[in-house]
N, C-alpha and C positions, 0 to 999 in steps of 0.2 A: 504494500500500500504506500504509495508515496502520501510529498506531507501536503499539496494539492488536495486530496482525496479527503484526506484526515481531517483539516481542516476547514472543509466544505460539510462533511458529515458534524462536526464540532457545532458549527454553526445554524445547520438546517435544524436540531434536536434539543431538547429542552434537560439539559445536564446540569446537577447539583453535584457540589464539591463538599464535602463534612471532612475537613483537616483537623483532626484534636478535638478538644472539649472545651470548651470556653472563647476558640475563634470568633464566634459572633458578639461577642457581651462589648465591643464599643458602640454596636449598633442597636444594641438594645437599649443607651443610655435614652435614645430620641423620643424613647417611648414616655420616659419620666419616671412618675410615680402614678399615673395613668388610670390602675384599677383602687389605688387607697383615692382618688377623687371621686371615681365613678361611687364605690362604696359609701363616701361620706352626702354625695349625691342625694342614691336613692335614698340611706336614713334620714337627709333631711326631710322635718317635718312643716318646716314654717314656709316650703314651695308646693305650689299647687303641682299638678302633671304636667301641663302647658311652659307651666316658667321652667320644666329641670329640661323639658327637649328642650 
């Protein structure tokens, strides 16, 4: 297989790369703290349904 081939095959397919355990955690910084707001969200009580969407 030359790298023409390889390359074209690389590109036409939908390939995921998993290097180690922890490679993704500077991109999970973006997230924040995300689900402690959603949680502090939905237990507020002093916002109707209309104001939390």
């Amino acid at each position: 297989m030359d790298i023409d081939k390889l390359k074209n095959t690389i590109q036409d397919c939908n390939l995921n790369f998993l290097i180690g355990s922890g490679l993704s955690v500077p991109y999970f910084s973006t997230l924040g703290n995300i689900e402690l707001l959603l949680t502090e969200l939905n237990e507020n009580t002093t916002l109707n349904n209309e104001e939390k969407k």
